[in-house]
N, CA, C and O atoms as a GROMACS GRO file, in nm:
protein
  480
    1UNK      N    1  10.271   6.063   6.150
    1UNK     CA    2  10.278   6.082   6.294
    1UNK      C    3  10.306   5.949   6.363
    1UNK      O    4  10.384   5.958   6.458
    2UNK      N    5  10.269   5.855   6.340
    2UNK     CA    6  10.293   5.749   6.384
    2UNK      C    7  10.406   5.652   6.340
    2UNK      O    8  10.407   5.534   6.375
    3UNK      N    9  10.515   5.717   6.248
    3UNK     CA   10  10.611   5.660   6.261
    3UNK      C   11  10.693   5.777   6.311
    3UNK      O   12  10.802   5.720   6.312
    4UNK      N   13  10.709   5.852   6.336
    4UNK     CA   14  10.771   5.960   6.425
    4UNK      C   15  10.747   6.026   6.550
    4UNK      O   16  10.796   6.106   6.629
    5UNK      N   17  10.654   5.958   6.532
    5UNK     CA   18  10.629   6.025   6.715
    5UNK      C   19  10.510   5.903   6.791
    5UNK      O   20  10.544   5.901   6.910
    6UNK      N   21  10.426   5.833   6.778
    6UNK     CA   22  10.376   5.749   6.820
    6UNK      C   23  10.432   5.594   6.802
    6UNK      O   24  10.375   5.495   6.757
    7UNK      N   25  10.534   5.607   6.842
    7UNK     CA   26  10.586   5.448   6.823
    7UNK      C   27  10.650   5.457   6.980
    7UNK      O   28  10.671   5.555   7.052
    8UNK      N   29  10.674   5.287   7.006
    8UNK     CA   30  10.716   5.248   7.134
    8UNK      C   31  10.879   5.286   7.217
    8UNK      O   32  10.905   5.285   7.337
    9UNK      N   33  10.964   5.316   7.103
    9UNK     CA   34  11.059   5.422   7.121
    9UNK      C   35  11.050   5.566   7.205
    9UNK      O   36  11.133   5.610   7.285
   10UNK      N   37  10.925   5.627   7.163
   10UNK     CA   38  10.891   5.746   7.227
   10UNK      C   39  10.782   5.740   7.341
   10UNK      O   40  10.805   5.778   7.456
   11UNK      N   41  10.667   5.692   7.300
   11UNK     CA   42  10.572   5.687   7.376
   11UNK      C   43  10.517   5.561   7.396
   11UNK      O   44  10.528   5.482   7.302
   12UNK      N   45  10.451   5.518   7.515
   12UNK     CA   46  10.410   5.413   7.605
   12UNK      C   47  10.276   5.359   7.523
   12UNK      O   48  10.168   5.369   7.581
   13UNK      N   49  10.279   5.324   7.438
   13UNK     CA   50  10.181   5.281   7.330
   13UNK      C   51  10.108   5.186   7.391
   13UNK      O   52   9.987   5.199   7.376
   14UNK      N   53  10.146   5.093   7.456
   14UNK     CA   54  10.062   5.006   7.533
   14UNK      C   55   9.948   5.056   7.654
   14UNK      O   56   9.831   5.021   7.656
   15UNK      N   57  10.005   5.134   7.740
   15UNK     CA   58   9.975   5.224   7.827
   15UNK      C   59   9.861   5.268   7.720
   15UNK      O   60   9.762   5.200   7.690
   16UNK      N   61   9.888   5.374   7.677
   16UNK     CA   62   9.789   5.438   7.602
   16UNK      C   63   9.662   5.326   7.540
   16UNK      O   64   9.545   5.347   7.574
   17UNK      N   65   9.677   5.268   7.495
   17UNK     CA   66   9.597   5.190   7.425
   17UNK      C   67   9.515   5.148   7.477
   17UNK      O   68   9.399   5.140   7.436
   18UNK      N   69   9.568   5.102   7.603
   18UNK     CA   70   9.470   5.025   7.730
   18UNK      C   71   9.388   5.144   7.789
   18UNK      O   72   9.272   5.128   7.826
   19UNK      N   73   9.462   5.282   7.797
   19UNK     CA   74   9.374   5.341   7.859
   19UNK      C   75   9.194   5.378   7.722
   19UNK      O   76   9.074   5.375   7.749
   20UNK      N   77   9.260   5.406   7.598
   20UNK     CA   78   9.183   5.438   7.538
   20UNK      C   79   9.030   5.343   7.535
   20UNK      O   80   8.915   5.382   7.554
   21UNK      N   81   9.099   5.162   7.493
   21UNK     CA   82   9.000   5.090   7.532
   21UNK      C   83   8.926   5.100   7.651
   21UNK      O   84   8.804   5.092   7.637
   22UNK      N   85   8.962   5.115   7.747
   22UNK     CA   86   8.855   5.128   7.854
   22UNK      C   87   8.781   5.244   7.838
   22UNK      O   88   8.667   5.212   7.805
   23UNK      N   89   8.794   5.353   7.845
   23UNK     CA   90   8.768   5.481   7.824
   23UNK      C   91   8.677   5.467   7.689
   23UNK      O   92   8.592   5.555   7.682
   24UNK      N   93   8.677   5.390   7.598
   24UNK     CA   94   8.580   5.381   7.440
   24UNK      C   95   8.671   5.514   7.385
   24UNK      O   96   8.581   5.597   7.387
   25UNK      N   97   8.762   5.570   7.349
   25UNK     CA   98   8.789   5.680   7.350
   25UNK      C   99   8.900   5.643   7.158
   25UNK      O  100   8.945   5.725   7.078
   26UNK      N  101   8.902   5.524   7.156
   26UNK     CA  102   8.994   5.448   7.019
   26UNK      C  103   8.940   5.529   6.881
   26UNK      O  104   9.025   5.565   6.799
   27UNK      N  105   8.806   5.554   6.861
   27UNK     CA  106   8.797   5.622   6.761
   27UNK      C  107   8.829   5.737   6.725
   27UNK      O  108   8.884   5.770   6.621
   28UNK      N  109   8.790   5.811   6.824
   28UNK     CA  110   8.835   5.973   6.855
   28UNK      C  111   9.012   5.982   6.819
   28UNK      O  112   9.071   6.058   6.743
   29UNK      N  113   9.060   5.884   6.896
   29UNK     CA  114   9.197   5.915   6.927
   29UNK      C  115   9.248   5.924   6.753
   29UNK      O  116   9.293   6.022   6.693
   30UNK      N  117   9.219   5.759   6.694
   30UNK     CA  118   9.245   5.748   6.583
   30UNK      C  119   9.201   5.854   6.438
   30UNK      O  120   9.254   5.843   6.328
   31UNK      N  121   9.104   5.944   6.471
   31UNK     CA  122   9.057   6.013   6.408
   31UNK      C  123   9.167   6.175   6.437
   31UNK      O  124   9.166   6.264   6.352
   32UNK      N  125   9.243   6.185   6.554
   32UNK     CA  126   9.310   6.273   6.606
   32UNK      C  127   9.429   6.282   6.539
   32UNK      O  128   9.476   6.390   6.504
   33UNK      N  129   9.494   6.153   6.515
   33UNK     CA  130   9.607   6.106   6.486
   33UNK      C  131   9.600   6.147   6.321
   33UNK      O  132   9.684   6.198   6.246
   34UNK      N  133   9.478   6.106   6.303
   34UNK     CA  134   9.477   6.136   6.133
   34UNK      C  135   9.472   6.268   6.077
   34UNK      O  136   9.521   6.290   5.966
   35UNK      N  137   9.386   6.402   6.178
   35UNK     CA  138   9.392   6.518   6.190
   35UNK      C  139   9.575   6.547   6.187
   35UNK      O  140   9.622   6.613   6.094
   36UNK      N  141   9.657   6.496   6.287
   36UNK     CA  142   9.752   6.564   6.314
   36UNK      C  143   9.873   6.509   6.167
   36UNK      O  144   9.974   6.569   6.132
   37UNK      N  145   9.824   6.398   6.116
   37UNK     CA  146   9.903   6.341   6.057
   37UNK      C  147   9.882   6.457   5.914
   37UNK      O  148   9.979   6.499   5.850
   38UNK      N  149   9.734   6.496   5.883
   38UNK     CA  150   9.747   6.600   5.773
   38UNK      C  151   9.809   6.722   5.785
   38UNK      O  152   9.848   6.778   5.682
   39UNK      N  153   9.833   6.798   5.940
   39UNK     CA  154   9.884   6.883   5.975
   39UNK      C  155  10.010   6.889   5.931
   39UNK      O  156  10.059   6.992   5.886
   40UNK      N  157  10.076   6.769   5.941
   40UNK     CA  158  10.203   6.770   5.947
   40UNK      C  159  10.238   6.773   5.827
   40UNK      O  160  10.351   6.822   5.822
   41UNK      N  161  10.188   6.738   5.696
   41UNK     CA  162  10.186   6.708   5.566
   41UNK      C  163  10.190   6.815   5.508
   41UNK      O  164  10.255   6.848   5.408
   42UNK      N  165  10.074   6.909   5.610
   42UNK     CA  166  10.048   7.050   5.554
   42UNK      C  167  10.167   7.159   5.586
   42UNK      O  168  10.186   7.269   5.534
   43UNK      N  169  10.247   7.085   5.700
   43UNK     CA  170  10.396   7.192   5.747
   43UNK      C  171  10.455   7.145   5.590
   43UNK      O  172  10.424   7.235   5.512
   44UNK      N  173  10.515   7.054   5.534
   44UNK     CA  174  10.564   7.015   5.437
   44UNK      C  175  10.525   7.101   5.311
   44UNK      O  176  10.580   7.184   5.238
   45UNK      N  177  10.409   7.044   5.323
   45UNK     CA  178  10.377   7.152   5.146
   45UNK      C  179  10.375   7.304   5.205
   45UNK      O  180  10.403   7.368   5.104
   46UNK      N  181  10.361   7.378   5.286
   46UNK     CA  182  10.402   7.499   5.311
   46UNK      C  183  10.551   7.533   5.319
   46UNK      O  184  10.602   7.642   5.291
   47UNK      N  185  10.606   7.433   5.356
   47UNK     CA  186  10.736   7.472   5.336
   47UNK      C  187  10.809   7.464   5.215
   47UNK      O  188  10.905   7.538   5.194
   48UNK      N  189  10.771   7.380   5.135
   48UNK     CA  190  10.766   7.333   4.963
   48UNK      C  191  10.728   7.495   4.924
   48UNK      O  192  10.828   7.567   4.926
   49UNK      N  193  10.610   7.558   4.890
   49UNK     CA  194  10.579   7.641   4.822
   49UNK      C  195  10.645   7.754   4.841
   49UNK      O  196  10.673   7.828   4.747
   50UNK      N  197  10.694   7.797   5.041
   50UNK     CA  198  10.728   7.925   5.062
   50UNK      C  199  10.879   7.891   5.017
   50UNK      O  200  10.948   7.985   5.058
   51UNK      N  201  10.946   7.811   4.961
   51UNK     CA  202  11.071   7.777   4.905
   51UNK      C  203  11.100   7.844   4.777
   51UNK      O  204  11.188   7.924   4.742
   52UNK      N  205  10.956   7.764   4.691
   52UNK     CA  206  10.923   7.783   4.558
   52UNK      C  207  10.939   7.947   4.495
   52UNK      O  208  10.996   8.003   4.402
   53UNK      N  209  10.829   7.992   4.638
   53UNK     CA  210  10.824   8.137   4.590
   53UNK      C  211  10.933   8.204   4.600
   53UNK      O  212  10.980   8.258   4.499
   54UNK      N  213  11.023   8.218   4.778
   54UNK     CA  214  11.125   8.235   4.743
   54UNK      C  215  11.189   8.260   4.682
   54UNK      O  216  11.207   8.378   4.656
   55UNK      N  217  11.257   8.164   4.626
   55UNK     CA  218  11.366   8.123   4.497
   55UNK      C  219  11.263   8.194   4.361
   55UNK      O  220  11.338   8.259   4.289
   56UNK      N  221  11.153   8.198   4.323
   56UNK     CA  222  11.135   8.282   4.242
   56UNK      C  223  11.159   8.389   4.228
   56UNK      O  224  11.212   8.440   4.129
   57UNK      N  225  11.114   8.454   4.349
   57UNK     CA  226  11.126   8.590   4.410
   57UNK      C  227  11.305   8.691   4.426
   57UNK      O  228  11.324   8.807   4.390
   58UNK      N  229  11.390   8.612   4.480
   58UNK     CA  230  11.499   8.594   4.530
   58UNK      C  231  11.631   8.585   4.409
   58UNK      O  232  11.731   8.654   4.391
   59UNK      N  233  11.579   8.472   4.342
   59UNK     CA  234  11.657   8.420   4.244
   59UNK      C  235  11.619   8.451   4.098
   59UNK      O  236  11.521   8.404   4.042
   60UNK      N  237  11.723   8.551   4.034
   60UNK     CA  238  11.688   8.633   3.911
   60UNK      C  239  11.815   8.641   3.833
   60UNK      O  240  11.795   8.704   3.729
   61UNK      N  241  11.968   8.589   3.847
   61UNK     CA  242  12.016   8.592   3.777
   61UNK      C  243  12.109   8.442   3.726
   61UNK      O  244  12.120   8.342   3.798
   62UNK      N  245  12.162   8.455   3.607
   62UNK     CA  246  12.159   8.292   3.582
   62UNK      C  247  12.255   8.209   3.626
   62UNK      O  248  12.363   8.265   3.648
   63UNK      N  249  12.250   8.043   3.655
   63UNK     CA  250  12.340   8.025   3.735
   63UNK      C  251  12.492   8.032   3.675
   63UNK      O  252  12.520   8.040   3.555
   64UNK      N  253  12.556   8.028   3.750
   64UNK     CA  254  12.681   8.056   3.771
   64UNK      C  255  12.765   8.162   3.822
   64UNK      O  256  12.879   8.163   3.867
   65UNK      N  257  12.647   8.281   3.794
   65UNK     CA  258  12.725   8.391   3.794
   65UNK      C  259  12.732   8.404   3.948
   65UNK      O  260  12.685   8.339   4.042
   66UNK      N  261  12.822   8.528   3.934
   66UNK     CA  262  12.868   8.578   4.125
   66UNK      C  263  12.693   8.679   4.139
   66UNK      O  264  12.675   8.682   4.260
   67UNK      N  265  12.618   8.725   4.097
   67UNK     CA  266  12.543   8.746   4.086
   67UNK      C  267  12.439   8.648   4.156
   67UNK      O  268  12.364   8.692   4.243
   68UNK      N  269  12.437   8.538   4.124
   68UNK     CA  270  12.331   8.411   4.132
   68UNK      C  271  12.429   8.345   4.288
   68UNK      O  272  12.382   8.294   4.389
   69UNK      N  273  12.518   8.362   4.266
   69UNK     CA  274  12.589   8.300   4.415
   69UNK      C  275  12.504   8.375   4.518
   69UNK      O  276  12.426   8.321   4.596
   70UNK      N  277  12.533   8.524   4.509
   70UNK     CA  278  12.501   8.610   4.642
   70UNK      C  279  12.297   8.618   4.630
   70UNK      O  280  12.214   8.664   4.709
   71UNK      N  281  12.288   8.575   4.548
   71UNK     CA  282  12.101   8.567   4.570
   71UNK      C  283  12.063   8.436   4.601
   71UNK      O  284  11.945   8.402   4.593
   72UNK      N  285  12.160   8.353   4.639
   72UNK     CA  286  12.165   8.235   4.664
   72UNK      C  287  12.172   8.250   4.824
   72UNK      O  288  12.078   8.217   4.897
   73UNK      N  289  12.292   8.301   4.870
   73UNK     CA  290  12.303   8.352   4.996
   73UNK      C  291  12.204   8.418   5.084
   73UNK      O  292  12.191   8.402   5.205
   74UNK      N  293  12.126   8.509   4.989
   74UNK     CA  294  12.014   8.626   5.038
   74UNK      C  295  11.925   8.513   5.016
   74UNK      O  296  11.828   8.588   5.010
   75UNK      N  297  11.894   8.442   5.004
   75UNK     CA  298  11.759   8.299   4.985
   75UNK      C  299  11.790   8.214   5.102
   75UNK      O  300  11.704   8.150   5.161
   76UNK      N  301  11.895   8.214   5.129
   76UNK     CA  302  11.912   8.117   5.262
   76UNK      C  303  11.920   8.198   5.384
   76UNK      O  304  11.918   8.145   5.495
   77UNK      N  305  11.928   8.334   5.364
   77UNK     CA  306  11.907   8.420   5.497
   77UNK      C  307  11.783   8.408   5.494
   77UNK      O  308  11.740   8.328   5.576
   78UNK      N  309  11.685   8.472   5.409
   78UNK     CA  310  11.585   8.500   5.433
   78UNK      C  311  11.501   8.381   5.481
   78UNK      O  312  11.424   8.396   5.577
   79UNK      N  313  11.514   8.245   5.408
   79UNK     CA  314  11.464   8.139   5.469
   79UNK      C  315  11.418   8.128   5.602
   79UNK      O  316  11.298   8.112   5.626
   80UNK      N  317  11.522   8.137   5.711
   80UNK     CA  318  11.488   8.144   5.832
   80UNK      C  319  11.424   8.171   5.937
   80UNK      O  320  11.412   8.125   6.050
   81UNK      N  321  11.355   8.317   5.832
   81UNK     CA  322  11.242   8.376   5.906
   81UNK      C  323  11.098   8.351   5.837
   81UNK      O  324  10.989   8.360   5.894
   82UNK      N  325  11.131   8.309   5.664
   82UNK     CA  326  11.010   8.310   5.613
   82UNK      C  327  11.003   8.138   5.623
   82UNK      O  328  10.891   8.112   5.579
   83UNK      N  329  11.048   8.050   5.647
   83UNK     CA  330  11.015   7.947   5.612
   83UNK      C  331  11.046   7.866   5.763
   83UNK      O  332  10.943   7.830   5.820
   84UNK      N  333  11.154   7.839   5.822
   84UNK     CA  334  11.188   7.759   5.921
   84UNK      C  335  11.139   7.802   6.020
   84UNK      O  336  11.076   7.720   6.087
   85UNK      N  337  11.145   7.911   6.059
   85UNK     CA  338  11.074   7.972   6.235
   85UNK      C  339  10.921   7.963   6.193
   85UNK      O  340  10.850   7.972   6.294
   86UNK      N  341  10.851   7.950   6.081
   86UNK     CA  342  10.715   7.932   6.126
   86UNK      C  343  10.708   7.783   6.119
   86UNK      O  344  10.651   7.729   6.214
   87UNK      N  345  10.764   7.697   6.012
   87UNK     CA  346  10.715   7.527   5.994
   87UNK      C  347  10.784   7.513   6.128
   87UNK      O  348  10.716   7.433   6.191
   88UNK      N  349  10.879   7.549   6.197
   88UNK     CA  350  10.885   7.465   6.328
   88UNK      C  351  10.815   7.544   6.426
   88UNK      O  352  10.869   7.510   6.531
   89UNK      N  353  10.702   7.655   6.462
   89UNK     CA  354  10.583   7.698   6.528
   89UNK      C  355  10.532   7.580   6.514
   89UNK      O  356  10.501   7.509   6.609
   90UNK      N  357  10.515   7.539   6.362
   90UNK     CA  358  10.383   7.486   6.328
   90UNK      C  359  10.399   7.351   6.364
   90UNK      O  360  10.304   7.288   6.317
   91UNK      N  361  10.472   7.284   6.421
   91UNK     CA  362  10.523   7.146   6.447
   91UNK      C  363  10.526   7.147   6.595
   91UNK      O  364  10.517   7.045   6.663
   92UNK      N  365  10.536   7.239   6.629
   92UNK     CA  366  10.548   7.289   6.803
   92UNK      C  367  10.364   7.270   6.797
   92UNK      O  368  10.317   7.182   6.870
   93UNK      N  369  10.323   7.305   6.760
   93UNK     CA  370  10.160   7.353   6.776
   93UNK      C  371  10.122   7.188   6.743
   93UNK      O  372  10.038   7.148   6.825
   94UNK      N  373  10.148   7.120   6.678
   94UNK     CA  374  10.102   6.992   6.616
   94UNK      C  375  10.145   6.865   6.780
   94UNK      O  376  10.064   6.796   6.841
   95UNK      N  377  10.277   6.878   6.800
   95UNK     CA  378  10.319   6.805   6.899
   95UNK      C  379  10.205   6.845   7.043
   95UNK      O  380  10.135   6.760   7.097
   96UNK      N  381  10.208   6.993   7.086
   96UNK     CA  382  10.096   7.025   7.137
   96UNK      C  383   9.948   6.923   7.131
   96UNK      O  384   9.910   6.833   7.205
   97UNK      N  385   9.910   6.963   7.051
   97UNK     CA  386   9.790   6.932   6.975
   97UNK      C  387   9.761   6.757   7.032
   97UNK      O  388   9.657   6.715   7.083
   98UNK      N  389   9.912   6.663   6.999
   98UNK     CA  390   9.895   6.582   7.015
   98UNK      C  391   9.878   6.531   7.151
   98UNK      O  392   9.784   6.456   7.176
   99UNK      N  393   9.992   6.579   7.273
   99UNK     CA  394  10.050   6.566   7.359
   99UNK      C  395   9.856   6.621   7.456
   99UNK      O  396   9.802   6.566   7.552
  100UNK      N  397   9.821   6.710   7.396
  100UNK     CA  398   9.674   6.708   7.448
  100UNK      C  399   9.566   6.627   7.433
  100UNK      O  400   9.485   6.603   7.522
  101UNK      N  401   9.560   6.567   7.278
  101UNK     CA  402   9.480   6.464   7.252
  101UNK      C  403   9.486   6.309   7.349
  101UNK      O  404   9.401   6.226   7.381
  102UNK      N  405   9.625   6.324   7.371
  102UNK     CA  406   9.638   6.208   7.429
  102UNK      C  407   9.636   6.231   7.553
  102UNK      O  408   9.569   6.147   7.612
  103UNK      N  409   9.693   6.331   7.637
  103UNK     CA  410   9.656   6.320   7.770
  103UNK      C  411   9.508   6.357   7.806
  103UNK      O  412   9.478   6.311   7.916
  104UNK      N  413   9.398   6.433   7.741
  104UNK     CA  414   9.234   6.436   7.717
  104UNK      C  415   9.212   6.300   7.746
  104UNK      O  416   9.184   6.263   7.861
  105UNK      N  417   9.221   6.225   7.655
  105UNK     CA  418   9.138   6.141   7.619
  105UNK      C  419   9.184   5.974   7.707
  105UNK      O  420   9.123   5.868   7.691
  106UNK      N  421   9.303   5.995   7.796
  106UNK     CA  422   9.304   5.910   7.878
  106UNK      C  423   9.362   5.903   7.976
  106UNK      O  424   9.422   5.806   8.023
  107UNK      N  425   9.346   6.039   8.029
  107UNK     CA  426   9.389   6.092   8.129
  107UNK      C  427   9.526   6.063   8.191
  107UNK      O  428   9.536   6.025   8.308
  108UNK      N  429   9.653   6.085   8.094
  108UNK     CA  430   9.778   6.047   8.136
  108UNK      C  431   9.825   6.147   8.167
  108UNK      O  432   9.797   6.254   8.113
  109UNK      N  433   9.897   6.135   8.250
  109UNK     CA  434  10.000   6.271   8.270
  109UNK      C  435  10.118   6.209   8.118
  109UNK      O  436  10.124   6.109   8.046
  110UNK      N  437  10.200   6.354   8.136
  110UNK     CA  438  10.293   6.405   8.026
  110UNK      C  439  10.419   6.242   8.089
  110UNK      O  440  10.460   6.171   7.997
  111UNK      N  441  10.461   6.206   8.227
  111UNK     CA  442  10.531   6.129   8.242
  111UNK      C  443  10.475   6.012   8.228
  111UNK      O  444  10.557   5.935   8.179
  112UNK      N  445  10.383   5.966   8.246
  112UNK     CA  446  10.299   5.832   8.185
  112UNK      C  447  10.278   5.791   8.034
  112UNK      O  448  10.246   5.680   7.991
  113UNK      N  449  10.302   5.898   7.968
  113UNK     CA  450  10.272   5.900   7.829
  113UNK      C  451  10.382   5.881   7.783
  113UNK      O  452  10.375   5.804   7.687
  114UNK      N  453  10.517   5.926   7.814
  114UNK     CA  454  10.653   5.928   7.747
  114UNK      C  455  10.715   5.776   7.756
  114UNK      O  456  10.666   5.724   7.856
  115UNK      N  457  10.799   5.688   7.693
  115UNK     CA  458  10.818   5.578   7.711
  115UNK      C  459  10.934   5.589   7.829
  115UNK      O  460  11.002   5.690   7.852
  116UNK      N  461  10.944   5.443   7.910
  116UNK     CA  462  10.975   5.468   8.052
  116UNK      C  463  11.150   5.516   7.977
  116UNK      O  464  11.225   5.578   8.052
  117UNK      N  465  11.183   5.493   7.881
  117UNK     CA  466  11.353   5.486   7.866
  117UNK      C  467  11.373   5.651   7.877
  117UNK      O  468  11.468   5.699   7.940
  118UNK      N  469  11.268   5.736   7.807
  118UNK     CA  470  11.259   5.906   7.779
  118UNK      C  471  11.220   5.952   7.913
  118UNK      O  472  11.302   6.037   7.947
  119UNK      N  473  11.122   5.932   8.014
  119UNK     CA  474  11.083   5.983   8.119
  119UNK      C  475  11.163   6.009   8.225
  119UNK      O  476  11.111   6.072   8.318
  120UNK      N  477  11.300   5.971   8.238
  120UNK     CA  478  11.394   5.988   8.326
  120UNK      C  479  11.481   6.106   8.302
  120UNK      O  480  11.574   6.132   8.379
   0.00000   0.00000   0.00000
């Protein structure tokens, strides 16, 4: 999380920081960050396994054949609904998650929090 979304590129890291120190609020936050950082780990290996199964599931004949082409095809349709529309819910819910932790805990609005280059 913090090389993708908490860096000074995106968000006002300084801002934040200062507010947290005053506020005593640094542990919490840092403990938030580490919550969201497993979340995100956890979109990954869910998307790893519902792949896995997938392609087990999906994929039954051997490669090369025109057979194995078109279950190849039917694996990448189906993907979309079993695998991509929920890991990006679940990344929607995480950014959430964060975008609350941080405005909670030091009372920023959503434009105070964004770095000044993104807020326009």
């Amino acid at each position: 999380i913090r090389t993708l979304v908490y860096n000074p590129k995106f968000i006002n890291v300084d801002r934040i920081r200062q507010r947290l120190n005053e506020s005593d609020n640094s542990r919490a936050f840092e403990t938030r960050l580490q919550n969201a950082t497993y979340l995100l780990a956890s979109t990954f290996l869910f998307s790893s396994a519902m792949n896995y199964i997938l392609a087990r599931w999906v994929v039954t004949s051997p490669a090369g054949s025109v057979s194995f082409n078109e279950e190849l095809g039917q694996m990448t349709l189906l993907s979309y609904p079993v695998i991509a529309i929920p890991s990006m819910l679940m990344m929607m819910g995480i950014f959430y998650y964060l975008w609350r932790t941080v405005s909670g805990l030091t009372g920023l609005k959503l434009e105070e929090i964004l770095a000044s280059n993104y807020s326009r």
